[in-house]
C-alpha positions as protocol buffer text, in pm:
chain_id: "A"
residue {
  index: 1
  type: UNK
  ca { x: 622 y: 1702 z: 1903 }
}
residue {
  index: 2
  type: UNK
  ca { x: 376 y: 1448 z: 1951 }
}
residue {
  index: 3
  type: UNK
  ca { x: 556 y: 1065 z: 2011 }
}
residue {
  index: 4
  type: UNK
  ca { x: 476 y: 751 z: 2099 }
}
residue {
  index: 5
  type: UNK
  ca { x: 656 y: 463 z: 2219 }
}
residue {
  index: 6
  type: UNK
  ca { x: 721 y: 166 z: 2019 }
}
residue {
  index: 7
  type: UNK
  ca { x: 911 y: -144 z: 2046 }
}
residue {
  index: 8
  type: UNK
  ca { x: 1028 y: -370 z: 1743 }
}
residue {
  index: 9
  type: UNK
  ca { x: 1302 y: -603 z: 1697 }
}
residue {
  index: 10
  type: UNK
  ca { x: 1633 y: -613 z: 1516 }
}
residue {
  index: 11
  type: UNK
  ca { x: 1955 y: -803 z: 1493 }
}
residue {
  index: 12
  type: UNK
  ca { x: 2192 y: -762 z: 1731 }
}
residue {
  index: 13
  type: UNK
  ca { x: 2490 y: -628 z: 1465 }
}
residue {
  index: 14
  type: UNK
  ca { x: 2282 y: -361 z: 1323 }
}
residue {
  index: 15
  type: UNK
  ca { x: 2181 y: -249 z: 1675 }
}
residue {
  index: 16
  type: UNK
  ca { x: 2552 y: -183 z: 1753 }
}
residue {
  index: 17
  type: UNK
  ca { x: 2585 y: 9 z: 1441 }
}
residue {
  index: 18
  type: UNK
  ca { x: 2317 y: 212 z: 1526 }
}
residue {
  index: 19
  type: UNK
  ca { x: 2445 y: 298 z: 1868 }
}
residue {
  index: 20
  type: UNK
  ca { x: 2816 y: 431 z: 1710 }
}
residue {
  index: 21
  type: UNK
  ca { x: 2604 y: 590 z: 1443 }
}
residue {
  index: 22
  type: UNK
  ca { x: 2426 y: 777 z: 1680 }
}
residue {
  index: 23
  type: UNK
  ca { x: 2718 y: 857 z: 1926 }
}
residue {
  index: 24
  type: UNK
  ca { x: 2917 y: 1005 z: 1618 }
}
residue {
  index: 25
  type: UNK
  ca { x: 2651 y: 1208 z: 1502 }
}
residue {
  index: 26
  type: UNK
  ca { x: 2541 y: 1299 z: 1834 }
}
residue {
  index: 27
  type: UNK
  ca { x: 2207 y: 1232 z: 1738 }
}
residue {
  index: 28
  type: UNK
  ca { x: 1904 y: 1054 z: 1932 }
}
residue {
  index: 29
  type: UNK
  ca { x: 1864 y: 680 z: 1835 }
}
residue {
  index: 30
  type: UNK
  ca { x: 1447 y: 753 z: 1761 }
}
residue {
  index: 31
  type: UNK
  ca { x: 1593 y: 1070 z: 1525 }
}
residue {
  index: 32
  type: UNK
  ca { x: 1808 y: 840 z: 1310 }
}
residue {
  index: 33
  type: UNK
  ca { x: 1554 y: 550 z: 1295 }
}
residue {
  index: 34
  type: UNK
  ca { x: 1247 y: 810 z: 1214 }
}
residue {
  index: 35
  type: UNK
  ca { x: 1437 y: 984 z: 952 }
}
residue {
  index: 36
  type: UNK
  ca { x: 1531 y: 667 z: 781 }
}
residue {
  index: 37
  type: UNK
  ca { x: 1197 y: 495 z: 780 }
}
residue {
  index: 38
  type: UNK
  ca { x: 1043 y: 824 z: 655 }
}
residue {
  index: 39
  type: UNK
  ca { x: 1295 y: 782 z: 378 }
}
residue {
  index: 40
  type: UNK
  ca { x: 1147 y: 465 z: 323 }
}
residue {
  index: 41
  type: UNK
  ca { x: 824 y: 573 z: 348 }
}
residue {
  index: 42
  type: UNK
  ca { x: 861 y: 859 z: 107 }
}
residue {
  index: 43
  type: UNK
  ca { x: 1066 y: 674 z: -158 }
}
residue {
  index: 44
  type: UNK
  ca { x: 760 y: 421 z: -166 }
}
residue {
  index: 45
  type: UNK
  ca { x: 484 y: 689 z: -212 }
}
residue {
  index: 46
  type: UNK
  ca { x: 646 y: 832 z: -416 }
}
residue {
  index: 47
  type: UNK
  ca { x: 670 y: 490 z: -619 }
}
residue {
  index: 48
  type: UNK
  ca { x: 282 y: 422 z: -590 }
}
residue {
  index: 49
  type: UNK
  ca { x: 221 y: 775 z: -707 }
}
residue {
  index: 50
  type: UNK
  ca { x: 459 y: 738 z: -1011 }
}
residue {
  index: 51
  type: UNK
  ca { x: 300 y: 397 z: -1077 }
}
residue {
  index: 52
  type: UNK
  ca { x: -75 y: 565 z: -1057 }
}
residue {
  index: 53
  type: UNK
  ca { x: 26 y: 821 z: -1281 }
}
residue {
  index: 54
  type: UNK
  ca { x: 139 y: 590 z: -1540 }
}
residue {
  index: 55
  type: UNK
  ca { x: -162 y: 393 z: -1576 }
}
residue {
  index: 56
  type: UNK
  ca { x: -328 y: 703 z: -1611 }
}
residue {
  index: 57
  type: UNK
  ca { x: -149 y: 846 z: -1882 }
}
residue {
  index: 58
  type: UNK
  ca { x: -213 y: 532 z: -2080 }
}
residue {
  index: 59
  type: UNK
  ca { x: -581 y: 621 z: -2049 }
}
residue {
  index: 60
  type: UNK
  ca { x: -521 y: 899 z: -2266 }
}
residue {
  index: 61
  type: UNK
  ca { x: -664 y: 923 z: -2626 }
}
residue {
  index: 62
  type: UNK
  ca { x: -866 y: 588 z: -2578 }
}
residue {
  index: 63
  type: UNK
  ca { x: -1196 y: 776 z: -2623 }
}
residue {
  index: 64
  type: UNK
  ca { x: -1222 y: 851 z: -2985 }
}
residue {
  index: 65
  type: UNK
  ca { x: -1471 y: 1142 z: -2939 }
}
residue {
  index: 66
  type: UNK
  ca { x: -1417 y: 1395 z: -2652 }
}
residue {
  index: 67
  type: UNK
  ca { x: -1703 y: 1492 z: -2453 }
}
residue {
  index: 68
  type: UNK
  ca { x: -1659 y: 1845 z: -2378 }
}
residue {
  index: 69
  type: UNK
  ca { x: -2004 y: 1875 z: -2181 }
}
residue {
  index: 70
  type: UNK
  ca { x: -2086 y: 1541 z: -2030 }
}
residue {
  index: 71
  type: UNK
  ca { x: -2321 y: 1721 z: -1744 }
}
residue {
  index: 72
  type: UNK
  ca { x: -2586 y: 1775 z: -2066 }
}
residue {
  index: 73
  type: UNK
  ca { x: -2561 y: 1447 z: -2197 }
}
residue {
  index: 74
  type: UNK
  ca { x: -2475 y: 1175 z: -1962 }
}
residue {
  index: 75
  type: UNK
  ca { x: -2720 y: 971 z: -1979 }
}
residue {
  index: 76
  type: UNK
  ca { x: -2660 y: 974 z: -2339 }
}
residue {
  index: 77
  type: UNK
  ca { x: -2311 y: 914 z: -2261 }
}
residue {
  index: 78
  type: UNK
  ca { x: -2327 y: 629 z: -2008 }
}
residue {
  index: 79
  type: UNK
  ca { x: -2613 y: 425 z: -2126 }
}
residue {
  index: 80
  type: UNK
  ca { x: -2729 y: 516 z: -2527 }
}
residue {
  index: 81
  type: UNK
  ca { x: -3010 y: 578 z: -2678 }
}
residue {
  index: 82
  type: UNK
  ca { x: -3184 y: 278 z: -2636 }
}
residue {
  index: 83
  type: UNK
  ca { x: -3016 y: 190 z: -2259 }
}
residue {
  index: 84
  type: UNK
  ca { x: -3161 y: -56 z: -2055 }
}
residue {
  index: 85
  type: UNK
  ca { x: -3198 y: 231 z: -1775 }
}
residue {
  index: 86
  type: UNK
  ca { x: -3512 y: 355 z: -2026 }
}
residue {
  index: 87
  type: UNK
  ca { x: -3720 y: 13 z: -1916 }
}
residue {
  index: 88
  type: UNK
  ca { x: -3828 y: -240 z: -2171 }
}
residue {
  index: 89
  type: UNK
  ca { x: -3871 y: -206 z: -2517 }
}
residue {
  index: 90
  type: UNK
  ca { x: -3999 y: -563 z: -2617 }
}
C-alpha cells in the first residue's frame, strides 16, 4: 500500500477518543481515520451523483420531437434552415 504522511489538527478531546478507540479495537490510528474520511468521502459522491442524476431526469420529455438520427441532420437540428452559420441573407 502506497501512503503518505500527513499532519492536520484536531481538538484535544476527540484525540483521546481516538486513542481508546483504537486501543479497543486494536486497530492503527491512520486505519480508523482513513476508513472514516472515506466514509465521508463516499457518502458525499454519492450525494453529487444523486444530485446530477436528478437534474438530469428533469431533462426528460422537454424536447417535443425526438431526434432519432441527429448525425444526418444536425445542422438542421442545431441551427435551422435559415441559421446564421449559412452567412447572410440580406
Amino acid at each position: 500500500m502506497n501512503a503518505v504522511r500527513t499532519t492536520f489538527t484536531i481538538r484535544p478531546s476527540l484525540l483521546e477518543r481516538l486513542r481508546i478507540f483504537t486501543r479497543e479495537t486494536d486497530r492503527p490510528m491512520s486505519a480508523v481515520v482513513e476508513e472514516g474520511i472515506t466514509t465521508i468521502l463516499e457518502r458525499h459522491e454519492q450525494e453529487r451523483r444523486n444530485k446530477m442524476y436528478r437534474g438530469l431526469f428533469e431533462l426528460v420529455g422537454m424536447c417535443d420531437v425526438p431526434i432519432t438520427d441527429a448525425s444526418s441532420n444536425i445542422d438542421e437540428v442545431l441551427y435551422g434552415e435559415d441559421g446564421t452559420w449559412r452567412g447572410d441573407h440580406d
